[in-house]
LOVEXVO-288800 format. One record per residue (C-alpha): x, y, z. Coordinates in steps of 0.001 Angstrom, whole numbers. Layout:
<nodes>
NODE         X         Y         Z
NODE         X         Y         Z
...
</nodes>
This chain:
<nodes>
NODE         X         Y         Z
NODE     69556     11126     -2601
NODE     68568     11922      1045
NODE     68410      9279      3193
NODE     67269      8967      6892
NODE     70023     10834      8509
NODE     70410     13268      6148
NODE     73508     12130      4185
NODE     73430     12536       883
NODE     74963      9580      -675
NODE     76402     10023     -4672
NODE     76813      7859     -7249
NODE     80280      6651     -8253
NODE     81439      5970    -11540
NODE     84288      3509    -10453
NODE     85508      2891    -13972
NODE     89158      3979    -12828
NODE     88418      1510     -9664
NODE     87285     -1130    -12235
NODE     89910      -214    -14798
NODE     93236       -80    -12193
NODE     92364     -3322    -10096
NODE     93117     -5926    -11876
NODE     97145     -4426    -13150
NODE     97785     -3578     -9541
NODE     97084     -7825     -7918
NODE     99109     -8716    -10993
NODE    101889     -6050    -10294
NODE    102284     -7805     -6746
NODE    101891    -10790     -7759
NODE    104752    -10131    -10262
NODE    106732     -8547     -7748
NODE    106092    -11470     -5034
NODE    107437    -14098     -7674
NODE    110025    -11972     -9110
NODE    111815    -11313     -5886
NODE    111448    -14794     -4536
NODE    112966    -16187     -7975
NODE    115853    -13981     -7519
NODE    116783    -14617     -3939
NODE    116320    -17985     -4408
NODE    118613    -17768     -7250
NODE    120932    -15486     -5519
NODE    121161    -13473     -8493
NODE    120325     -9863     -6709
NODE    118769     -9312     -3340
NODE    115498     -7197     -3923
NODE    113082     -6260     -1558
NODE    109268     -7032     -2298
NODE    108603     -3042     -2273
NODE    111853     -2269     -4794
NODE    110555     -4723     -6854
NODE    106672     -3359     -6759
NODE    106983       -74     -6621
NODE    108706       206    -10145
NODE    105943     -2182    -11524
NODE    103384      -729    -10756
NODE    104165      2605    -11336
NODE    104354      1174    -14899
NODE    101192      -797    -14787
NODE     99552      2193    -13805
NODE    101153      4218    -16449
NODE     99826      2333    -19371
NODE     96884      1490    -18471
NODE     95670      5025    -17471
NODE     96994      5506    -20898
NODE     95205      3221    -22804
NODE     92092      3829    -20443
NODE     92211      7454    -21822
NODE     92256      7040    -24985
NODE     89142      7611    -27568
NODE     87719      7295    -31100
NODE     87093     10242    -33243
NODE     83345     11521    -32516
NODE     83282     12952    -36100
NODE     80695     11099    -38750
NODE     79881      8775    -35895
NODE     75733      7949    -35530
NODE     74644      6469    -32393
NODE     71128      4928    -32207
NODE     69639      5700    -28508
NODE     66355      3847    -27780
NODE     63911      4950    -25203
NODE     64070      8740    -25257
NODE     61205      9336    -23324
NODE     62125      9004    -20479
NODE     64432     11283    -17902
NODE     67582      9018    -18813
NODE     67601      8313    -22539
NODE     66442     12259    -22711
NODE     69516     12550    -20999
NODE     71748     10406    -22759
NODE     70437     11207    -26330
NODE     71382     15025    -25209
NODE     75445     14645    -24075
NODE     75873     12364    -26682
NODE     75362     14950    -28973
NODE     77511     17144    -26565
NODE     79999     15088    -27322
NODE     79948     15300    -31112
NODE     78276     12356    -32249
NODE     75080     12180    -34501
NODE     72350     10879    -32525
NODE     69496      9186    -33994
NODE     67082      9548    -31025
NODE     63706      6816    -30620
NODE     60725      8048    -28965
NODE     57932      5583    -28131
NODE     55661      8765    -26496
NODE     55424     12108    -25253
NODE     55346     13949    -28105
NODE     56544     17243    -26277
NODE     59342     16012    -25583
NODE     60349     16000    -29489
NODE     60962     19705    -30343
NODE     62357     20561    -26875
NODE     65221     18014    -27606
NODE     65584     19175    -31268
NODE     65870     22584    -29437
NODE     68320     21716    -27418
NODE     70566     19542    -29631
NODE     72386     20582    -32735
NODE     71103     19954    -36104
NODE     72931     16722    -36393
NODE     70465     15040    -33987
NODE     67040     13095    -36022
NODE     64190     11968    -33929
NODE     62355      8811    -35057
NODE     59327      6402    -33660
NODE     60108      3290    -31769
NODE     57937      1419    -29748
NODE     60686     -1207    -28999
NODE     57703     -3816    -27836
NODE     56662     -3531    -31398
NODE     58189     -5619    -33833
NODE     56253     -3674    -36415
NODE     57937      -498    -35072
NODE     61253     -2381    -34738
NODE     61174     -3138    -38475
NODE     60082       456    -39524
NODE     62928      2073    -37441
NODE     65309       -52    -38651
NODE     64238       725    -42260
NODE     64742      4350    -41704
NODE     67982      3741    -39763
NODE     69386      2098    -43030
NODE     68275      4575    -45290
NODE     70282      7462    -42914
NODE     72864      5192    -42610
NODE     74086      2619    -44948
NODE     77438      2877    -44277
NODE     77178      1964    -40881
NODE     76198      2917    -37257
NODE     78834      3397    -34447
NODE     76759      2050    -31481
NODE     73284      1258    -30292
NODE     72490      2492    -26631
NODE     69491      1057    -25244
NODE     67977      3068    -23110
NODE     64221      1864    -23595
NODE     62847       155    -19709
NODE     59662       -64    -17995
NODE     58991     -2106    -14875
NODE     56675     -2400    -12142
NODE     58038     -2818     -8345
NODE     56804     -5145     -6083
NODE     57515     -8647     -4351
NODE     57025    -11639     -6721
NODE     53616    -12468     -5715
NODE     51979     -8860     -6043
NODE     53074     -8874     -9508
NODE     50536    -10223    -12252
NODE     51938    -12043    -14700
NODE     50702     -9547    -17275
NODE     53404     -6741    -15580
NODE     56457     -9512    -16112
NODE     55745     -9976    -19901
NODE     55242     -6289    -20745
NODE     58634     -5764    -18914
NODE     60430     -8973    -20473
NODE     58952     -7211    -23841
NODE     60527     -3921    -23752
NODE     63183     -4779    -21534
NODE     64621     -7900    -22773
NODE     62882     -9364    -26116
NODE     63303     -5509    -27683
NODE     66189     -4970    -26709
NODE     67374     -8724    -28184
NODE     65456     -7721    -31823
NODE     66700     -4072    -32251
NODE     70015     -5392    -31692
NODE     69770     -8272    -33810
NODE     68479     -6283    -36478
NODE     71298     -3451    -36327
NODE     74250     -5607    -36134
NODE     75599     -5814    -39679
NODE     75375     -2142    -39126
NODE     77597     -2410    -36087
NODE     79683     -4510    -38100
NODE     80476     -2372    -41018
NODE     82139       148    -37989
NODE     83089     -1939    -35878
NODE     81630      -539    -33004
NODE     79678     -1265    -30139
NODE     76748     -1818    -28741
NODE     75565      -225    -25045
NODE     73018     -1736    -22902
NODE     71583        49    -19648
NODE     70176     -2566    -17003
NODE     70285     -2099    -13091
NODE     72825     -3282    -10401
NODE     69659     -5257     -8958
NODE     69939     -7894    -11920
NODE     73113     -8584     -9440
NODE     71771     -7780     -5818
NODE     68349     -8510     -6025
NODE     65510     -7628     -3745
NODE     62096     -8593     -2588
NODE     60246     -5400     -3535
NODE     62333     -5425     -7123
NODE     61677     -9075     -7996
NODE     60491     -8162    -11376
NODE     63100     -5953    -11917
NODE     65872     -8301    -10710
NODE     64489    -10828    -13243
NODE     64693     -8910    -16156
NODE     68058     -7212    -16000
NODE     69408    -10463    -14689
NODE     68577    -11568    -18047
NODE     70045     -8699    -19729
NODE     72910     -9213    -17867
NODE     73542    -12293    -19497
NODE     72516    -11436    -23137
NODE     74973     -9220    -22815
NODE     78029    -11131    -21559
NODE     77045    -14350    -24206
NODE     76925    -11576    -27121
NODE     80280    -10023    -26104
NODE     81701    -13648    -26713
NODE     79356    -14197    -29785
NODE     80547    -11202    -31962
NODE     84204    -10229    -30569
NODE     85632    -12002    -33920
NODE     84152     -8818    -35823
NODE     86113     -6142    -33182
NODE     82434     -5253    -31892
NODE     82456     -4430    -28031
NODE     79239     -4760    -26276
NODE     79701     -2919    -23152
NODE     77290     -3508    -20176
NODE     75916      -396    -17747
NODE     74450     -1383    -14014
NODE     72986      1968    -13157
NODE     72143      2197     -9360
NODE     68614      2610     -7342
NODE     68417      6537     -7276
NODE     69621      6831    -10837
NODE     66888      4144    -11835
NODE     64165      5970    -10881
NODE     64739      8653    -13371
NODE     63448      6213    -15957
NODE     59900      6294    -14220
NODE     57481      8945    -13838
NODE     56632      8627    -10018
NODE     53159      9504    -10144
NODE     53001      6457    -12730
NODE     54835      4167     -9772
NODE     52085      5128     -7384
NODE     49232      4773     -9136
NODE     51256      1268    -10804
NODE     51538       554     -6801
NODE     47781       972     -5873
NODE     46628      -851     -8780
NODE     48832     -3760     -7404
NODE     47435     -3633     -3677
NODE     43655     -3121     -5410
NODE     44340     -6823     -7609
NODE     45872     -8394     -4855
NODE     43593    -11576     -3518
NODE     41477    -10855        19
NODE     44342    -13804      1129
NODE     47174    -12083       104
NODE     46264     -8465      1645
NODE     45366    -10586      4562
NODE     49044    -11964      4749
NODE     50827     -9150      4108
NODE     48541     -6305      5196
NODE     48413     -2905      3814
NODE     51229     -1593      6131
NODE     53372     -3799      5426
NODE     52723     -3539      1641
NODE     53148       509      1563
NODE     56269       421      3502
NODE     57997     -1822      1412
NODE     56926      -240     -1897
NODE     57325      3745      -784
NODE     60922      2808       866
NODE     62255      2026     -2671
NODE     64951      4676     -3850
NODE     63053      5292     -6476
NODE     60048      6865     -4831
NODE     62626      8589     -2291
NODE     64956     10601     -4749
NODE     63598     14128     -6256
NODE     66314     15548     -8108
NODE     68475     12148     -9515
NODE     72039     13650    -10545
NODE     72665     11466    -13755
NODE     76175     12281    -14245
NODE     77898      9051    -13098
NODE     75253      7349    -16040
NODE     76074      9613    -18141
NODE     79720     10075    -18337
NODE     80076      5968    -18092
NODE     77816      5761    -21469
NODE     79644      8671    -22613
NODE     82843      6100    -21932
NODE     81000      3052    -23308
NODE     80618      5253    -26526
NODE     83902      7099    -26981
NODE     86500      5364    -25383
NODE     88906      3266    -27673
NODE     89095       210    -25185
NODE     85525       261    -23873
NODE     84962     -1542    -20431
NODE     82962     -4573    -20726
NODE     81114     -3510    -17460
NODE     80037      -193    -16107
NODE     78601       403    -12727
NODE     77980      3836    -11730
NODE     76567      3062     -8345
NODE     76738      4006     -4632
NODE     79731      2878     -2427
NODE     76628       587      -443
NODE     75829      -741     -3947
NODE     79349     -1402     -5019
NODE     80760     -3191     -1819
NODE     77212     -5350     -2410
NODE     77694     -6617     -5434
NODE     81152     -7151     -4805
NODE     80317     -9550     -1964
NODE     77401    -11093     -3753
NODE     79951    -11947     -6898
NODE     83208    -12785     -4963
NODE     82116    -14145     -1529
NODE     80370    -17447      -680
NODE     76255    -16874      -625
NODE     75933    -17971      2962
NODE     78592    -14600      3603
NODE     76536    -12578      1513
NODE     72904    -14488      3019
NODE     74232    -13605      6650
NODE     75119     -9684      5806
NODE     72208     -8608      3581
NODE     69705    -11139      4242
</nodes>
């Protein structure tokens, strides 16, 4: 993405970051008591740094090697919802890269279809899902029994739609078609596929946005909704870890997001906004105001979005035998962010973002 000044600024996986963190403030804390114990003690005089370094040179060891290891791709079918778009294209494509059979949901664009068949080995199956549906929920998941009785590996969904805007140029019929496919399909597919899930043990992967975290005006709806799949996800992780099932959440950041949206659709989604908007509210706001806030989204800026942090983080979520519960392939802005917004006090994070 191309910004102002010309920098161009990448999205970072971080899982390493995310993965390391944690065993390295325990090493030193170790190493702070263990030293102080033994002085005290008089048993051996050890320096903070002899006492660290050895630690977490271990630490490090172990957990790089547990953080490397992963599941045989062989037999495994992965159900990817959404396929339609730029990223569940995407995703349905190096998951089958990667060796896994891919059962891959289309709600539209039927040319889409072959060109993925094309592109994909013969392992891959394409099948209809409108997730909004519960008609087409329970059809898919009718076919995705027959193909599969013995079980599914994971569920990835991909499936989003949203409409950007602040909260009151949003009409109310926008938030429920996005709580629809966003949220309530995502809820019933995965309800309906987890004895499936069970039978393997495996996982189940669910793409949302770093904004459910860091929210802003002109995402509001956005925010809302991934908020919300934020927390489905974190109460199911709790509900069905008793079975060995990992559900493994993935923030994707602003530039990546807008691969999930065709941009002439965001325009045209953005002038039908301004055009329903009361004479009041254009009055407030005025139209100035209103197409600078919309057109400075990410989303309308980035051309060419480089999905490789998404995709090698679901590619993680899938294949890795100790799955992280959270993913956030994001920019360093968006990282530092929500790291203030989840570990600071508000009125910190109110005075530096707000």
């Amino acid at each position: 993405m191309k910004q102002a000044g010309g920098q161009k600024e990448e999205e970072i996986p971080w899982d390493l970051v995310d993965r390391c963190l944690l065993p390295l403030v325990f090493s030193h804390a170790f190493s702070v008591i263990l030293s102080t114990i033994l002085g005290f003690l008089g048993l051996a005089r050890l320096t903070l740094v002899s006492v660290f370094l050895p630690s977490i040179a271990l630490t490090l060891a172990l957990t790089l090697f547990y953080h490397t290891l992963k599941v045989s791709c062989a037999g495994k079918i992965v159900v990817v919802t959404g396929c339609e778009s730029r990223i569940g294209y995407s995703i349905a494509k190096h998951l089958d890269d990667l060796g896994v059979t891919v059962l891959a949901g289309f709600s539209r664009n039927e040319e889409s279809k072959p060109k993925l068949k094309e592109e994909c080995s013969g392992r891959l199956q394409i099948f209809d899902l409108d997730i909004s549906s519960q008609e087409h929920i329970s059809e898919a998941v009718k076919l995705i029994y027959q193909n599969a009785p013995n079980g599914i590996w994971a569920v990835v969904n991909a499936a989003s739609w949203t409409a950007f805007g602040e909260a009151e140029w949003v009409p109310m019929a926008a938030f429920k078609r996005m709580i629809d496919i966003n949220l309530v399909g995502t809820i019933c597919f995965t309800s309906a596929l987890l004895p499936l899930i069970r039978k393997t043990k495996g996982r189940i992967v669910n793409l949302s946005s770093i904004h459910g975290r860091i929210p802003t005006g002109p995402r509001a709806p956005m925010s809302t909704v991934t908020a919300a799949i934020s927390a489905f996800s974190d109460a199911l992780r709790l509900s069905i870890a008793k079975w060995g099932v990992d559900v493994v959440l993935i923030e994707a950041g602003s530039t990546t997001t807008g691969a999930w949206y065709d941009r002439k659709d965001m325009l045209d989604e953005a002038r039908n906004l301004w055009q329903n908007l009361s004479e009041e509210q254009k009055a407030t706001y005025g139209e100035n105001y209103f197409e600078l806030k919309i057109t400075s989204l990410r989303e309308y800026q980035s051309q060419q979005e480089d999905l490789s942090a998404l995709l090698r983080s679901i590619g993680d979520g899938v294949t890795r035998t100790f799955p992280l519960p959270r993913y956030t392939p994001v920019t360093r802005k968006e990282k530092i962010q929500a790291f203030v917004a989840e570990y600071l006090p508000y009125s910190v994070y109110n005075i530096i973002y707000n």
